[in-house]
Legacy VTK file of the C-alpha trace (Angstrom):
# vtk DataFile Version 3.0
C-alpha trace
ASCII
DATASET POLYDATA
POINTS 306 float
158.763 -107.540 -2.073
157.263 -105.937 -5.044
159.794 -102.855 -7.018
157.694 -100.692 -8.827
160.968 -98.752 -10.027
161.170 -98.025 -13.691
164.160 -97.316 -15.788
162.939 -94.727 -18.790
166.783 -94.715 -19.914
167.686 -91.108 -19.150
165.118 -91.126 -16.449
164.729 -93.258 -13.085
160.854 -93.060 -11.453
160.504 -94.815 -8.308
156.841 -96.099 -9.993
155.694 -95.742 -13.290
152.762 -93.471 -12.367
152.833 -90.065 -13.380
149.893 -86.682 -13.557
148.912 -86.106 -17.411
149.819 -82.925 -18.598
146.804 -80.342 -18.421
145.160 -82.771 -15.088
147.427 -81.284 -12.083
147.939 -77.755 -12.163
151.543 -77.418 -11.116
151.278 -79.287 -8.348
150.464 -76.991 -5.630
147.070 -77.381 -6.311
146.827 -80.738 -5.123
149.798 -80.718 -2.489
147.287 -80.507 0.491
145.805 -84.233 -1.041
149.127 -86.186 -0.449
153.522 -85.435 -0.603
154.287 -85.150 -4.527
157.135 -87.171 -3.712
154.957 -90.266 -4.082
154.583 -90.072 -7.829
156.450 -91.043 -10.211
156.656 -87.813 -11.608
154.819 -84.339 -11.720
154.252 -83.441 -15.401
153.013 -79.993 -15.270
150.292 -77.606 -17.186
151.870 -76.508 -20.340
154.351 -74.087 -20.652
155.123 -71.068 -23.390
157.402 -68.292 -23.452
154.599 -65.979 -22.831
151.493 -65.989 -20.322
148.663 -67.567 -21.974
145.350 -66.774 -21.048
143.446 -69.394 -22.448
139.826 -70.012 -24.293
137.072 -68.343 -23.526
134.262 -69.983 -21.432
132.451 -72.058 -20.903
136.015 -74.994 -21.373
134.926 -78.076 -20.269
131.690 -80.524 -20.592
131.379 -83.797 -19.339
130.615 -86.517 -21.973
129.522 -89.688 -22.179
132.488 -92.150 -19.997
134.935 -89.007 -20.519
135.423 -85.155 -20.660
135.436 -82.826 -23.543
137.629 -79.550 -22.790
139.255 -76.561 -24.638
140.882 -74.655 -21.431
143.343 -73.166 -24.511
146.591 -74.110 -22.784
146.284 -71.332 -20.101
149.746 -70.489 -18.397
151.965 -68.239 -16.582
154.780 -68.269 -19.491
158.757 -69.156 -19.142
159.404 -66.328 -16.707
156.955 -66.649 -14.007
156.776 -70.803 -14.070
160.770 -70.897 -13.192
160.473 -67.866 -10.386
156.908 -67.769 -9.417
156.842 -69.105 -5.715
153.714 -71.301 -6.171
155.446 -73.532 -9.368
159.422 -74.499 -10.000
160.647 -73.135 -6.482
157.636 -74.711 -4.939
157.743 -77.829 -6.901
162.098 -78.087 -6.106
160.916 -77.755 -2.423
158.578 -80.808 -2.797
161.285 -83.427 -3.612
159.191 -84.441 -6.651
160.326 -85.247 -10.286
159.117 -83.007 -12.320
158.858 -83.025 -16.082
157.439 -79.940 -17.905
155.211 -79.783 -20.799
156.011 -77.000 -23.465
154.626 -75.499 -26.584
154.766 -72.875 -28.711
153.161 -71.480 -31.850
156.028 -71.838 -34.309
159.110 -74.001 -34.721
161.016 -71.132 -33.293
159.179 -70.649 -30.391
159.391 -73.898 -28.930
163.420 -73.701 -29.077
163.251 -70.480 -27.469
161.069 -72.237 -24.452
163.646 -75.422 -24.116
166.548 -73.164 -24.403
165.003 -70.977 -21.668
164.104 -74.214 -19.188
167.841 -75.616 -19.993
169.536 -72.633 -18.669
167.691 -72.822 -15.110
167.185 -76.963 -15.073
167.542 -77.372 -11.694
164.438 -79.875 -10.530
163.719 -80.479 -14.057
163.773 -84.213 -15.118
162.660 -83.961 -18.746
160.940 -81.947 -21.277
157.581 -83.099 -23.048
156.871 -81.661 -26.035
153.264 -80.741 -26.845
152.752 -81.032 -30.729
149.209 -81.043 -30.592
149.502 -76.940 -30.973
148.427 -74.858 -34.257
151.543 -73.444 -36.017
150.485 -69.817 -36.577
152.730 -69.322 -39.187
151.505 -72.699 -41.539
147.909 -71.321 -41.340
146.956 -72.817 -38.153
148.278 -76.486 -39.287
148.574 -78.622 -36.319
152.484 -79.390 -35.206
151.433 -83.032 -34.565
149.466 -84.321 -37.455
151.740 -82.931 -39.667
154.973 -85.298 -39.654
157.415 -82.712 -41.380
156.458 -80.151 -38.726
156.295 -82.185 -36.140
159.737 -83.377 -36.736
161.456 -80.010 -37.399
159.775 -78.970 -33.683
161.588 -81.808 -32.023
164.704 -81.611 -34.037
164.694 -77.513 -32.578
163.918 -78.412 -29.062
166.444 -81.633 -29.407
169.010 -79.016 -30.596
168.210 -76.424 -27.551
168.839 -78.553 -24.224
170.497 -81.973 -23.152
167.849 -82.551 -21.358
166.371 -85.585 -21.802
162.588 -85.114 -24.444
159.451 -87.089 -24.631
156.962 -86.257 -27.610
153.540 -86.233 -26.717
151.929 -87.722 -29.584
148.143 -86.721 -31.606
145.895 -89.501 -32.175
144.398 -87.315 -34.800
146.480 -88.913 -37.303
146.412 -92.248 -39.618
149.454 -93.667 -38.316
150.189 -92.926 -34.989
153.496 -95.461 -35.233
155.162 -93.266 -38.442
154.928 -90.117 -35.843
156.630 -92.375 -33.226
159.018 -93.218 -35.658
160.027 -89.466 -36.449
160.090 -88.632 -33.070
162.877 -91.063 -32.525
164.635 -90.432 -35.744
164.611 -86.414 -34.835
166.292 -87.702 -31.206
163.328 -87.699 -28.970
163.931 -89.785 -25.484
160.589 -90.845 -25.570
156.998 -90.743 -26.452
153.943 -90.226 -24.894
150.096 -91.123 -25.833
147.740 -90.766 -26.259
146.709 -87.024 -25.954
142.909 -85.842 -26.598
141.052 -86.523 -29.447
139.166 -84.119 -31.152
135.129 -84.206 -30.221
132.271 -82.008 -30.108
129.081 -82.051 -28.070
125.497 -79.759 -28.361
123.080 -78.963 -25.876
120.212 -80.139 -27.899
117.547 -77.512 -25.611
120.045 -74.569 -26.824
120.793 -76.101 -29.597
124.764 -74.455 -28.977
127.683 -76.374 -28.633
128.610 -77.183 -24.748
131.992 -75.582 -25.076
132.698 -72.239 -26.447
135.241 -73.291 -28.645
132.939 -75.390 -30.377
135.327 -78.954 -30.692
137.701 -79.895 -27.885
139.856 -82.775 -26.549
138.113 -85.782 -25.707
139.234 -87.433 -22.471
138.772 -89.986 -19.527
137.538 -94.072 -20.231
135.734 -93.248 -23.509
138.726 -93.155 -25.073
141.108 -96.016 -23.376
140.484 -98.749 -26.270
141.920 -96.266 -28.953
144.789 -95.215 -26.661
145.967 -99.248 -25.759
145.814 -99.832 -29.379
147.835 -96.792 -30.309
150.450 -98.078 -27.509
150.454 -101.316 -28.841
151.340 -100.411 -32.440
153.922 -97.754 -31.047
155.648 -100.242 -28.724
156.136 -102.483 -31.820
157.488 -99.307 -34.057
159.989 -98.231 -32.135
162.639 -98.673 -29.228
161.980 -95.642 -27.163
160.228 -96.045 -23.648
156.466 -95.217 -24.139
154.697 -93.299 -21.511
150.710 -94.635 -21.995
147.978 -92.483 -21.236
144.049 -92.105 -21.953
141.571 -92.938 -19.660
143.418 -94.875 -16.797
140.682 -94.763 -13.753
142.366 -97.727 -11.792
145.599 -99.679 -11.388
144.207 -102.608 -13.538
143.690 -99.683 -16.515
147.608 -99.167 -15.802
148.434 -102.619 -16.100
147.177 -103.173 -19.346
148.767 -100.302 -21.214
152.210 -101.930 -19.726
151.323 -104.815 -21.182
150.877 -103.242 -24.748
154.107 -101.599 -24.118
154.386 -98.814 -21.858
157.252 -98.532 -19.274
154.561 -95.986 -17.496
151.419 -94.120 -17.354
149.390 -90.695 -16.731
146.797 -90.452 -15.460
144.867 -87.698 -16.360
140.601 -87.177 -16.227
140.057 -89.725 -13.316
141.898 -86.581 -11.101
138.990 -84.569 -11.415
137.302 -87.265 -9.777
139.143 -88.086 -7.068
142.620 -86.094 -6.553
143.982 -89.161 -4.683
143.951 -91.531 -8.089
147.449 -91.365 -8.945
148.241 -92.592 -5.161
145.627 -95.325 -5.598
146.505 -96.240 -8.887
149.897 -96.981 -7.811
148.255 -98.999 -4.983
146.527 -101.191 -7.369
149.642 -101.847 -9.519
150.934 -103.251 -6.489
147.703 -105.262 -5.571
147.868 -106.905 -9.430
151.747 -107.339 -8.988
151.272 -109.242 -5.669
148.283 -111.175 -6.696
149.890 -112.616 -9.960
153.915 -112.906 -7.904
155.623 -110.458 -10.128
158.219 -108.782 -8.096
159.591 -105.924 -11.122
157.026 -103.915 -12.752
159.116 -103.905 -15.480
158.113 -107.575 -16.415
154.884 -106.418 -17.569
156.046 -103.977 -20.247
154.793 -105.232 -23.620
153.990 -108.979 -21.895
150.635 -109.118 -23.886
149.518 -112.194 -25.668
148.949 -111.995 -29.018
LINES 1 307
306 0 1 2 3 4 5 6 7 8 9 10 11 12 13 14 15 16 17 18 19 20 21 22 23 24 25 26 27 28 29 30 31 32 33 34 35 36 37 38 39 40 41 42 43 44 45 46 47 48 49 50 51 52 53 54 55 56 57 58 59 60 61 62 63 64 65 66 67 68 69 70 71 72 73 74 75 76 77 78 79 80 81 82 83 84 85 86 87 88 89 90 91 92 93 94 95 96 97 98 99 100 101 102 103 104 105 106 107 108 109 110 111 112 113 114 115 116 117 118 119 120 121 122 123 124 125 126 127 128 129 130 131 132 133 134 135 136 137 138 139 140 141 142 143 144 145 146 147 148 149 150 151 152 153 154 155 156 157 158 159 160 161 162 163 164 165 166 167 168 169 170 171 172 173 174 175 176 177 178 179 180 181 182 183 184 185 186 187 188 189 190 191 192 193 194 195 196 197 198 199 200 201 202 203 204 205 206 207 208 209 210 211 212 213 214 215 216 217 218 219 220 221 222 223 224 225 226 227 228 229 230 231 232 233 234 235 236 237 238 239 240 241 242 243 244 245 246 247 248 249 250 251 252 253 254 255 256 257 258 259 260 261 262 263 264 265 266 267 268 269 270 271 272 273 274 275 276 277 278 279 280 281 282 283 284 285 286 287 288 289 290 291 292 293 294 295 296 297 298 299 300 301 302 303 304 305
């Protein structure tokens, strides 16, 4: 009998499939597709103290092997995610663990939203801190490709709740491992990556870019190479659980960001594809588990030969 359980130290996920961030709505959505409870966590759209409306239109365009989108971070803010019906008292109901993403746009900001989510935890498994977000008071520097920023945003949220904290990482840095190593230093449970990478793509008949915001985050199989690598030279940085993500399509794709390190996954793009690929990406963990006689997922964490 296969266990697909996975320890993530302050966290226990019946499998090590999760939703990416940004991919899932807040779970409603895609509650008519199969019981939430199946997953190994929800992790929800992001999450600031205000409503956020978002970037104007058109958001997304589909790229070569992946999707380029700038939806903006669009939300209902603090208030309404913990008391609207259709997202924490919906998602309590569901029996699923949930982990929400947050973001803010200064140091501040992002303490205020993990104090906020502390006080009414109930349902909530763990925070995941979005750095990839423009501090508004640095001039529109990005939290996660700046290391001194992006450690004095984890140190405030680390500082706000007990709850346990995964930093979701940029690739749109040099070394992805030295921001790993902050994260843990500053007290961050975890880490996640990879999140977007920054691309641009022109309608060459209107000769205007295919999103309004011009550049936007890069997603889906295009950019699975980069993100294994980036896992790879994480899981040898640092002794955090690593949550991999970028581009997983199938239960082989989760296999082999285990094997460069990660105790679990997201999947992300492939939902907009099919909304059942979490469900049958856990499937084909199992499939690869049975077919090579591993009975704990956990074997294949970092088993890469190198």
């Amino acid at each position: 009998m296969t266990d697909l359980s996975i320890d993530l130290g302050k966290i226990q996920l019946k499998n090590p499939v999760m939703t990416a961030s940004g991919t899932f709505g807040y779970g409603v959505e895609y509650a008519d597709f199969f019981p939430l409870d199946q997953l190994g966590a929800v992790v929800v759209k992001g999450i600031r103290m205000e409503p956020s409306h978002g970037n104007p239109t058109p958001r997304v365009a589909e790229v070569s092997s992946g999707m380029l989108n700038a939806i903006g971070l669009q939300g209902p803010g603090v208030e309404k995610f913990l008391h609207g019906e259709e997202y924490m008292p919906f998602l309590r109901r569901s029996g699923a663990t949930v982990i929400v993403n947050i973001w803010g746009k200064t140091v501040e900001e992002y303490r205020e939203v993990a104090a906020a989510l502390d006080a009414d935890r109930e349902g909530i498994a763990a925070l995941e801190i979005n750095i990839s977000c423009p501090n508004v008071k640095e001039g529109g520097v990005a939290f996660g490709t700046d290391i001194n920023l992006a450690s004095q945003v984890i140190s405030a949220v680390r500082g706000a709740t007990s709850l346990p904290i995964i930093t979701k990482l940029s690739p749109n840095v040099t070394s992805i491992a030295d921001f790993a190593r902050a994260a843990e230093a500053c007290g961050s449970d975890m880490v996640s990556l990879i999140n977007t990478i920054t691309g641009m793509a022109i309608d060459v008949r209107t000769r205007r870019p295919k999103i309004a915001n011009v550049t936007g985050g890069l997603s889906g199989p295009a950019i699975k190479p980069v993100a294994v690598r980036m896992v790879y030279q994480v899981y040898k940085a640092v002794k955090i659980p690593i949550i991999g993500m970028g581009g997983i399509m199938t239960g082989e794709d989760a296999v082999e960001f285990m094997l460069a390190g990660a105790s679990a996954v997201a999947v992300g793009t492939a939902i907009f594809i099919d909304p059942m690929a979490p469900i049958k990406v856990i499937a084909g963990i199992r499939e690869y588990m049975d077919e090579f006689g591993i009975k704990q997922v956990s074997e294949l964490i970092g088993a890469v030969k190198v």
